[in-house]
C-alpha positions in Angstrom: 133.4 -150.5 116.6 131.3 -148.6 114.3 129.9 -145.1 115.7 126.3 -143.9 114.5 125.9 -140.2 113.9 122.0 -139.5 113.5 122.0 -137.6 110.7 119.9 -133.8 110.9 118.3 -132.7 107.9 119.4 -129.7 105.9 119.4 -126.1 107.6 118.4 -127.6 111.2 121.0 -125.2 112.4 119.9 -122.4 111.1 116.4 -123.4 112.8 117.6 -123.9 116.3 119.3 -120.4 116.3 115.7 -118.7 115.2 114.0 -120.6 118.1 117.0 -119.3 120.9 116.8 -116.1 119.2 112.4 -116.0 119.3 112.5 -117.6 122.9 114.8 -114.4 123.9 112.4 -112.1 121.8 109.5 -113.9 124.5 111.3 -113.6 127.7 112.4 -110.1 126.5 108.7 -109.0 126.5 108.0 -111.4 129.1 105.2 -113.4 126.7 104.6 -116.9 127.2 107.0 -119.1 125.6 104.5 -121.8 124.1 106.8 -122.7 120.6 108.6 -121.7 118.2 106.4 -121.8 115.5 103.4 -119.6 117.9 106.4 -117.5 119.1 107.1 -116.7 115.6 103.4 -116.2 114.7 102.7 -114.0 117.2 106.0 -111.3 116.9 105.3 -111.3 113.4 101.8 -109.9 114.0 103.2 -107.4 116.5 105.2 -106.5 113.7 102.6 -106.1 111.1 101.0 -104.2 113.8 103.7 -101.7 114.9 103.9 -100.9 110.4 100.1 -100.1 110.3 99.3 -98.1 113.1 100.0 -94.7 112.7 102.7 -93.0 114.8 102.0 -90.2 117.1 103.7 -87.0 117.1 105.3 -85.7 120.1 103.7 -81.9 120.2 105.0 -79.6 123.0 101.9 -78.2 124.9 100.6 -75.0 123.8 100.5 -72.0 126.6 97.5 -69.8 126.2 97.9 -66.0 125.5 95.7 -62.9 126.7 94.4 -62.9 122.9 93.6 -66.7 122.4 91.4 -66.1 126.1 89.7 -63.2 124.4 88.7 -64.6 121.6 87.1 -67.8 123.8 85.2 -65.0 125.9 83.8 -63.1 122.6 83.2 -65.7 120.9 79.5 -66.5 121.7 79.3 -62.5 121.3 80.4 -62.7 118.2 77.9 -65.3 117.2 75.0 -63.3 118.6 76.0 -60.1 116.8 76.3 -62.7 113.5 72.7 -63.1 114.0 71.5 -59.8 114.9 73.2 -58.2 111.9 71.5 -60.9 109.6 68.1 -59.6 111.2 68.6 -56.0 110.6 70.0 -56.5 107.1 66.5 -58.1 106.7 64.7 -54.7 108.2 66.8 -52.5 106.1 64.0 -51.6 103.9 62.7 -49.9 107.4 65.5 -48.5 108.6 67.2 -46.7 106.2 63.9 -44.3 105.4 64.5 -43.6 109.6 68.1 -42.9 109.5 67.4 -40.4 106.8 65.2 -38.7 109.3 68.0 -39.2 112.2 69.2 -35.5 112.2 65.7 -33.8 112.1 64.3 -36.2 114.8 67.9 -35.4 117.2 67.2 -31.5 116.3 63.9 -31.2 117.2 64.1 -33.6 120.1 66.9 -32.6 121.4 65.4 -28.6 121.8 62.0 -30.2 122.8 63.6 -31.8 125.8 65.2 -28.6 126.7 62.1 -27.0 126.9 60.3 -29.8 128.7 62.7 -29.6 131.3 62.8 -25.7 131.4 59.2 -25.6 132.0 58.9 -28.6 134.6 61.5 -26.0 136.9 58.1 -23.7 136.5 55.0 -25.4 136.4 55.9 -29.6 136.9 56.5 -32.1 134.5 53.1 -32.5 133.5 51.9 -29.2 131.9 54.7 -28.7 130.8 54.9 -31.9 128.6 51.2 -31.0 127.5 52.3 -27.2 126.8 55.9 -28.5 124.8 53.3 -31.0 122.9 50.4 -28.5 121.9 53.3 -26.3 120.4 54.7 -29.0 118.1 51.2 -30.1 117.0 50.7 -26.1 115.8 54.0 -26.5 114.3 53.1 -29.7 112.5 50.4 -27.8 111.0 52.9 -25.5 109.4 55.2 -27.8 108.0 52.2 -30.5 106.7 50.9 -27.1 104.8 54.2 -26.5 103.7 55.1 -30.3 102.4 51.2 -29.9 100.4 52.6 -27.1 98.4 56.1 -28.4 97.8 58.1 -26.0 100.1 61.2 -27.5 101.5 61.4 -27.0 105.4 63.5 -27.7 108.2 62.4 -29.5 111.7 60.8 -28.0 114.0 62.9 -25.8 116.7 61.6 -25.1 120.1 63.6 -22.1 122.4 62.3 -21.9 125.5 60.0 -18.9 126.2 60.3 -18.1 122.9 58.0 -21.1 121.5 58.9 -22.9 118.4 59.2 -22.2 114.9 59.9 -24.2 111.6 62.5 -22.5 109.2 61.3 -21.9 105.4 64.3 -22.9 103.5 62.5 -22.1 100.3 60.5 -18.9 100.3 56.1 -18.8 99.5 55.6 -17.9 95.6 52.5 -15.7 96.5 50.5 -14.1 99.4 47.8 -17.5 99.1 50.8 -19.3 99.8 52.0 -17.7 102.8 48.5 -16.9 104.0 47.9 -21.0 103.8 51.1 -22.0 106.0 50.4 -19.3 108.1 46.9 -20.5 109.0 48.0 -24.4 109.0 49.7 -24.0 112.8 46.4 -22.4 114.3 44.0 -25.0 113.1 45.7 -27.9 114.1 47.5 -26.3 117.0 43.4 -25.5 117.9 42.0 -28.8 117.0 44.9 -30.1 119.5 43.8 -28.1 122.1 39.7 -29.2 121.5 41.3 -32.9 122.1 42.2 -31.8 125.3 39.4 -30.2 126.5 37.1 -33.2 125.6 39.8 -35.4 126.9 39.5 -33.4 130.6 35.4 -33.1 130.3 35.7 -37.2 130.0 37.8 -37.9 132.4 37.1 -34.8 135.0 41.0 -34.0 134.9 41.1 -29.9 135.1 44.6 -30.2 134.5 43.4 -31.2 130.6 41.3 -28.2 130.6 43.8 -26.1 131.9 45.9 -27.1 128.5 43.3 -26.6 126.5 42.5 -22.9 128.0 46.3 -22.1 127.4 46.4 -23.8 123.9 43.3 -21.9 122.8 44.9 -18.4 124.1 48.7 -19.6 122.5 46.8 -19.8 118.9 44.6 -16.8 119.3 47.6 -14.6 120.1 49.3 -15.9 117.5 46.5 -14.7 114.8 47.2 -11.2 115.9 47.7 -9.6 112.6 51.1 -8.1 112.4 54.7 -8.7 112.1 56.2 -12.6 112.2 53.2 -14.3 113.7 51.1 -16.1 111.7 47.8 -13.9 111.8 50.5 -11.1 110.2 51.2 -13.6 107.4 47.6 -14.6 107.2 46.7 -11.2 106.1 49.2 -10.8 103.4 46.1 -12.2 101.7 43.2 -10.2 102.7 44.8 -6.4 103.3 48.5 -6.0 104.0 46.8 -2.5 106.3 45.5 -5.2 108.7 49.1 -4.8 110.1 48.5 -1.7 111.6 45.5 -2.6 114.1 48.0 -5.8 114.8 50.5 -3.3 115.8 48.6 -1.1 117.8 47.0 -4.3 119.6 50.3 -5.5 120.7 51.1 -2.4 121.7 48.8 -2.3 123.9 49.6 -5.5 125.3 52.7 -5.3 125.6 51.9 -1.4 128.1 49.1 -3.7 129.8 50.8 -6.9 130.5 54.8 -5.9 130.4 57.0 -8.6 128.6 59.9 -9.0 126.6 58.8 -11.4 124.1 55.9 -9.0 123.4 58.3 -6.2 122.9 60.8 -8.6 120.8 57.7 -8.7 118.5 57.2 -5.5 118.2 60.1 -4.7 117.1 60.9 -7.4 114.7 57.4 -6.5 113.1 58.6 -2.8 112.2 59.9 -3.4 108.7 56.8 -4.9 108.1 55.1 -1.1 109.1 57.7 0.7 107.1 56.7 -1.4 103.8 53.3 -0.4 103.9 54.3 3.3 103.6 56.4 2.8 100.7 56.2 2.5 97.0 55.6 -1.6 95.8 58.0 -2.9 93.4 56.6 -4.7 90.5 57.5 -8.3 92.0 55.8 -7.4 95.3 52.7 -6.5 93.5 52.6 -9.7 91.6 53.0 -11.4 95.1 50.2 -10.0 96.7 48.1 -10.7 93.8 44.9 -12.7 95.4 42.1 -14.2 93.9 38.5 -12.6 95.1 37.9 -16.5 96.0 41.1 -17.0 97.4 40.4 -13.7 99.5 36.5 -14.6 100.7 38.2 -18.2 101.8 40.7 -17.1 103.6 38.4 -14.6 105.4 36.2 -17.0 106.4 38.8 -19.1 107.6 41.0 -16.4 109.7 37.7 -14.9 111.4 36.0 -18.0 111.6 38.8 -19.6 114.1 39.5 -16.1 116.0 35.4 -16.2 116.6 36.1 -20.6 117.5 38.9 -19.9 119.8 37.5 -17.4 122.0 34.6 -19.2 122.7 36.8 -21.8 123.1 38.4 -20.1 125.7 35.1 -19.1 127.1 33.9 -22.6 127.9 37.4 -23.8 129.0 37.2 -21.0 131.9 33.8 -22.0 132.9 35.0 -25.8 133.2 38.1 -24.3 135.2 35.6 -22.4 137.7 33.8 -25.7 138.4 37.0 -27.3 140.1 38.4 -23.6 141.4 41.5 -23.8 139.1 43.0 -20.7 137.7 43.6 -20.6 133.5 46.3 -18.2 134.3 48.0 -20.8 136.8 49.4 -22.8 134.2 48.3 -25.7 135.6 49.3 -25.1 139.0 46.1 -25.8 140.6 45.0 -28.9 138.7 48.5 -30.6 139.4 47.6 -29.6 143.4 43.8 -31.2 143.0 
């Protein structure tokens, strides 16, 4: 009896253990088994797949410090200063000129507060803001003279009861010169105190005219001719023997009305008095050297706003009397109207 044997083509072995060994592959990733050929099809894609996407690293999670929470809560700070610094660095132009005058402005500030506040204890804050404000327009005058003729100066300093003063750091060439700062103060400081007086007549507000009364006397008194005031320096220019009815007229003010700032005065204003009695130098003589021109202007000038201030005075006292306020009450009685 003859047996058949069906005959298998080459390598159908090999083909049957790649479909048992794909089938497993589907049941392993529990896929459904459709055949062979698809099996094959699809793991070779996953394949593909799993070589071209890109693999993740495992990182361990990061703990957040103090520092890494404080620069998340100055951050937006940061950015805002960024932008603030951009803006000034475009005004530099502007503020660099102020920071130059930094240290003048925090000198005479500063000593101008302490005044204010001094003289609020006394008479309230509102004359004494006025009074501290009349003084450093008369000082203005001063140093604006001084700047015009080149003179280097420092700020203005105020001491209470004392008043204020602006320190020459580079001394007058001449008499003119010193005559022409001296009389700078009391015409502005005067033309200050005219602003107030037309400023109370305007508004009916005696405690204006009350300023101006007390700023017209301030700048009078200070044209007395004699010692460190500025009438004594004013002088220097007309007759240096002007000093001598300056010093018998504070004299007498300081006998009538007792006060130690009057008698400070008098006393710094005693070298002055013991020049006039001794031989000149040839130096001082050239200083005192005055035009007839110069002399006749600054006559005018010097008598002219002693004769301006006192009726100043006189008109500012009659506007007083209409509202019953004092001009020696500092104010007093127009702060209590």
């Amino acid at each position: 009896m003859l047996a058949f044997h069906r005959m298998e083509p080459p390598g159908a072995e090999r083909h049957r253990r790649e479909a048992r060994r794909v089938s497993e592959l589907a049941r392993a990733h529990q896929t459904p088994y459709s055949s062979p050929l698809a099996t094959l099809y699809s793991n070779k894609l996953r394949r593909v797949n799993l070589q071209t996407e890109p693999i993740e690293e495992y990182k361990a999670p990061s703990e957040e410090t103090a520092w890494s929470r404080v620069k998340k809560a100055f951050g937006p700070i940061a950015v805002v200063g960024v932008v603030i610094a951009k803006f000034f660095a475009k005004l530099k132009f502007v503020l660099l000129p102020l920071l130059k005058f930094f240290p003048i402005l925090l000198k005479s500030g500063g000593t101008m507060l302490l005044m204010v506040w001094v003289y609020t204890q006394m008479w309230g804050w509102r004359f004494a803001l006025g009074f501290v404000l009349l003084l450093l327009v008369h000082e203005t005058g001063h140093l604006l003279v001084a700047k015009k003729f080149g003179l280097k100066v420092g700020a203005p300093v105020f001491i209470p009861f004392m008043g204020a003063f602006i320190a020459l750091k580079d001394a007058p060439r001449n008499a003119w010169m010193e005559a022409c700062v001296g009389i700078g103060g009391p015409m502005l400081g005067s033309l200050g105190a005219l602003v107030c007086n037309v400023l109370g007549e305007w508004f009916a507000a005696p405690l204006f005219i009350a300023l101006a009364w007390f700023g017209y006397f301030l700048n009078l008194f200070n044209l007395t001719p004699v010692g460190m005031l500025d009438g004594g320096r004013i002088v220097t220019a007309l007759s240096r023997w002007l000093w001598l009815p300056g010093f018998a007229l504070l004299l007498w003010f300081g006998w009538k009305y007792p006060n130690f700032i009057i008698w400070l005065i008098v006393l710094l204003s005693l070298p002055r008095i013991y020049s006039l009695f001794r031989k000149r130098t040839e130096e001082e003589q050239r200083y005192f050297e005055v035009t007839p021109a110069q002399r006749w202007t600054m006559s005018i000038l010097y008598f002219g706003l002693i004769a301006i201030l006192l009726f100043g005075m006189h008109v500012a006292q009659q506007d007083l009397n209409k509202y019953d306020v004092r001009s020696h009450g500092h104010g007093r009685d127009a702060i209590v109207q």
